[in-house]
N, C-alpha and C positions, 0 to 999 in steps of 0.2 A: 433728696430726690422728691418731685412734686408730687400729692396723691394726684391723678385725673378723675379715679372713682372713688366715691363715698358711700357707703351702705350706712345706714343709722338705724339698727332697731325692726329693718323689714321682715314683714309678715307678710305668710298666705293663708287664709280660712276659705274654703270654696261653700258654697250652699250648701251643701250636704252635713256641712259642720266638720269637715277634715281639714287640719291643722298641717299643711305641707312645711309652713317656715315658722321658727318662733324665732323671734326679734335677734334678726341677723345683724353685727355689725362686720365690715370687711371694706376693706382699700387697697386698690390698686395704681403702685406707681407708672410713671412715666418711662417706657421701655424695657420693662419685666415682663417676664412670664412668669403666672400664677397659674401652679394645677388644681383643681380642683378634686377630687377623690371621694368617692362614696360608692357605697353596694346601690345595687337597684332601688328604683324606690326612696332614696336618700333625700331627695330635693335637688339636684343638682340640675334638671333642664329647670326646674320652675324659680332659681332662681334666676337663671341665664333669663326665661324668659319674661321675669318681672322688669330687671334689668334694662332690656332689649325693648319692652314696650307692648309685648305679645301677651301678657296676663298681666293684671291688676294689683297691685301689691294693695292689702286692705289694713295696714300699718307701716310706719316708719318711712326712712325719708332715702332717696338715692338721687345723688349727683355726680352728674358727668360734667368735666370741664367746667365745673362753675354752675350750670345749668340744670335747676332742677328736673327733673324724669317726667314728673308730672303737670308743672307748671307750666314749663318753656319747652316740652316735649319734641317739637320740630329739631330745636337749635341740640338738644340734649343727642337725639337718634342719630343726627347728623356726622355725630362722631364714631358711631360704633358702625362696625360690620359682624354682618354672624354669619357661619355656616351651621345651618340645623344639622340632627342626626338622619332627618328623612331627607330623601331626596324627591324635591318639589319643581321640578323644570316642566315649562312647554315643549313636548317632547317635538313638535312640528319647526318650533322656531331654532336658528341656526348660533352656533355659538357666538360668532362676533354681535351678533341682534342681541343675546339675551346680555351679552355685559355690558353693551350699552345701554340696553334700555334703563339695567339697573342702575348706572350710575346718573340718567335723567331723570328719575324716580327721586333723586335727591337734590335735583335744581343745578346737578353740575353740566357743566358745557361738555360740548362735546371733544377730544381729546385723544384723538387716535394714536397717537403715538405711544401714551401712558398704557392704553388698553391693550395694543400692541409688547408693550412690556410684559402687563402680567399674563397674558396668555402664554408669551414667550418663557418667562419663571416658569411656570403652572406648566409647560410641554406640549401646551395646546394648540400654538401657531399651527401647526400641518392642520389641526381640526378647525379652524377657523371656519371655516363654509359648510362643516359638517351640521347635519342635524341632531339634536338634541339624543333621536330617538335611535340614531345608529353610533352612538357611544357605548362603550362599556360602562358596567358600575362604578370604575375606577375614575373612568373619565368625566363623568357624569359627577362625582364628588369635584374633583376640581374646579370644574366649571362651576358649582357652588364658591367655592373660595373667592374663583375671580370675581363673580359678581359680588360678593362679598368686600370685595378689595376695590369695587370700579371705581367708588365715591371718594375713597383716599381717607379712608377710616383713621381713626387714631386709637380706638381698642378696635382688636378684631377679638371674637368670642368663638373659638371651635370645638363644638361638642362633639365630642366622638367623630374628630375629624378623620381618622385614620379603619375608622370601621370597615371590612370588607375590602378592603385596598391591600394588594400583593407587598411583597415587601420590597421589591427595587422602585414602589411607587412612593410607597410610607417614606422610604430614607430620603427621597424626592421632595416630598411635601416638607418635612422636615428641615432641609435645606433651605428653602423661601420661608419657612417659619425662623430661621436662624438669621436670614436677611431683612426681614421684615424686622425682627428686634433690634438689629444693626443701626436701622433707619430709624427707630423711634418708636417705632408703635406699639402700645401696650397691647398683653394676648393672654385672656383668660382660655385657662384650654379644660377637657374633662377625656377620661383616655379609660380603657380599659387594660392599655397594656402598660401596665404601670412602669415596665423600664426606660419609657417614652419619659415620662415625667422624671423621673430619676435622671434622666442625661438631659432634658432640656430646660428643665422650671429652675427660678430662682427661689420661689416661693410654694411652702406646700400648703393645702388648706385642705382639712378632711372635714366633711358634713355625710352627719347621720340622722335619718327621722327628723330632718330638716332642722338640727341644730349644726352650727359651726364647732364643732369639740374641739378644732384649734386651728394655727395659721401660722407657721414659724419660716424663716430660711431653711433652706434644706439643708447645710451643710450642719450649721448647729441642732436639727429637727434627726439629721442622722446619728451627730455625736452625744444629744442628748438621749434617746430610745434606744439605739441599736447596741447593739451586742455584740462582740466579738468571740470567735472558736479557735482556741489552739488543739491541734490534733500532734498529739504526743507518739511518734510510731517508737516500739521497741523491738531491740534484738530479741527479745524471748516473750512468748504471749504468757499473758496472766489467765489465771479463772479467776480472779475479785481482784478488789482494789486493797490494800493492806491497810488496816486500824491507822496507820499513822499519817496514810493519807486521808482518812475521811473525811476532817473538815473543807477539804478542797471540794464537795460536792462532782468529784471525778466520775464519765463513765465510760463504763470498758465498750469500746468498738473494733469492729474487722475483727470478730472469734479471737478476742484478748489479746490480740498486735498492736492494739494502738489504746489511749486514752483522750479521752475530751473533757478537754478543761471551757467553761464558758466566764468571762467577765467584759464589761461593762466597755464601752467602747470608745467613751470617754474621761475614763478615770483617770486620776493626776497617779495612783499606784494600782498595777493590776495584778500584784503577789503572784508573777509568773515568774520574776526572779525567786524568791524562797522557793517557792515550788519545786522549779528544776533541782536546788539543793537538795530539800526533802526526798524529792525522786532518786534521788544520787545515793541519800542515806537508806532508804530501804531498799537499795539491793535494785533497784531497776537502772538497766542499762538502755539510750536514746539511739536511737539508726536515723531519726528523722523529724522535724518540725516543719507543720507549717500554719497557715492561720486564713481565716474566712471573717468579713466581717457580713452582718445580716444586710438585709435587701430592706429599701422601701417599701417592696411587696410586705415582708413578713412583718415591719413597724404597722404601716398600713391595718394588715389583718389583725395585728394585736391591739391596737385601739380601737377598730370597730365591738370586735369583741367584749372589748373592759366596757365600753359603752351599753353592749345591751346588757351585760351581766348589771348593770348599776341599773339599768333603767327600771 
């Protein structure tokens, strides 16, 4: 699969002498979704917006499509669409005006039909004549997107696209996020609700204190991290765990009804067969099994953490 982005080594140092990025590298293929992930403060708009053209990267190299960020800047921007996390509309002017204008802003012709489309995706058609300023917040983020979309993007970048948006809107957007990868277009996204990224990213990337700490598939990013919980329920509660199960690191749950066993979520052997033996041999008798594997949420939070404890 083709990269479309290159990141090489980008930096941000503002006047002040604050180091928001240290020498990022990061690629994005052709039709993926990559989440991006970080606490507040992480870097994650400042790289979007080095990226995008909106702040100055003061090291390293970024190409879009072939075209460098900096050099060939026009032909580079051409390709990206963003929706920021603020919402920045003329509240006077009417929604069909503002997604066209955006897409003249980038030399493309005009094109009703297309515009017509994504309004259409987007839910906006009946708003079409509406003005800006008698929208909802809801609706007012999407008209971001369209315009966003007017130019016919090949990355689209959503920062906290889903912020403040009801959730029969979110699953809405999400769907045209689902369509839009269908058709091609790469889509860096940054989310707070991390199960967003969990069901829709191929690709996770967590940045902290404006370092990249890593960038893996998610499927392998969850089998390698995550953790799995067998919850052991018995016919009779225990007070303790018996000597001969102790090296199982077992612990007693539900007022000594049940046990938790944790391992590894990708292990080729996870000693839950011997276990239930050993369980058999001291006397404990099973009513019930069953098993949880951990959340990207709680990988997530466990490497930001290892991070600042190292830092």
């Amino acid at each position: 699969m083709t990269d479309i982005l290159i990141l090489e080594g980008v930096e941000k140092t503002y006047d002040s002498g604050f180091t928001a990025l240290h020498g990022v590298d990061l690629t994005l293929r052709e039709g993926e979704i990559l989440a991006l992930l970080g606490p507040n403060g992480a870097g994650k708009t400042t790289l979007i917006s080095c990226i995008c053209g909106t702040v100055m990267p003061t090291g390293g190299r970024i190409t879009v499509g072939g075209f460098d960020a900096l050099t060939d800047y026009r032909r580079a921007r051409s390709l990206i669409g963003l929706v920021p996390q603020e919402i920045h509309l003329e509240p006077f002017s009417r929604v069909m005006d503002t997604v066209r204008y955006s897409r003249g802003l980038f030399g493309k012709g005009r094109n009703d039909a297309y515009i017509e489309k994504i309004l259409r995706d987007l839910s906006l058609w009946d708003k079409r004549d509406s003005r800006v300023m008698e929208l909802s917040g809801g609706m007012k983020r999407r008209v971001l997107i369209a315009k966003a979309l007017s130019h016919e993007p090949r990355i689209l970048f959503l920062d906290e696209p889903t912020a403040g948006v009801d959730v029969d809107l979110r699953k809405e957007m999400w769907e045209v996020v689902a369509n839009l990868k269908a058709a091609g277009v790469s889509i860096v996204l940054t989310t707070h609700y991390i199960e967003e990224a969990e069901a829709m990213a191929d690709r996770i990337g967590v940045i902290n204190r404006g370092r990249l700490a890593l960038i893996e598939e998610k499927a392998a990013l969850m089998s390698r991290l995550g953790r799995k919980t067998l919850k052991i329920e018995l016919e009779s509660p225990v007070a303790a765990i018996p000597d001969a199960l102790a090296s199982y690191g077992l612990q007693v749950a539900d007022g000594g009804n049940a046990l938790v066993y944790e391992y590894e979520a990708g292990a080729s052997r996870t000693g839950i067969t011997r276990l239930l033996s050993d369980l058999r041999d001291a006397g404990l008798c099973l009513s019930d099994l069953s098993t949880r594997q951990s959340t990207l949420e709680e990988i997530f939070v466990g490497l930001v953490h290892q991070q600042e404890e190292n830092a």
